[in-house]
C-alpha positions, 0 to 999 in steps of 0.5 A: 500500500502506498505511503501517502495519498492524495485526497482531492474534492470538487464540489462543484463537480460533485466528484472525489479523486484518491491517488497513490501515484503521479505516475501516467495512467488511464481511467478504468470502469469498474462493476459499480457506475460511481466508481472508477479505477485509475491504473498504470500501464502495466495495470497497477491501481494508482487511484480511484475516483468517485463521481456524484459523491453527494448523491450517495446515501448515508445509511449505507457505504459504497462498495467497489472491488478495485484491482490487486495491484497497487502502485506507491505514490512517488 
């Protein structure tokens, strides 16, 4: 797990943005619409971000499987 992560809210946009490494990479959907992954290139999870954040209800989390493969924040 990465030492460090970075935490970013707009709320304007309603959207959470987690990361755990500056390297490139790409978005990536997952099983939940809400949820979506960011990985590197060779497929390690960097992040993850979460759109309509406000929209979630109280009583009950938010649940996603993410990839295996995390890569430390550099």
């Amino acid at each position: 797990m990465a030492d460090r992560v970075k935490i970013w809210f707009d709320p304007e946009a309603d959207f959470l943005e987690v990361t755990f490494s500056d390297v490139p990479g790409f978005i990536r959907e997952t099983a939940n619409d809400a949820i979506m992954e960011r990985v590197d290139p060779e497929g390690k999870i960097i992040g993850f971000s979460i759109l309509a954040v406000s929209q979630l209800a109280k009583s009950k989390p938010l649940i996603a499987e993410l990839s295996t493969k995390i890569g430390a924040l550099d």
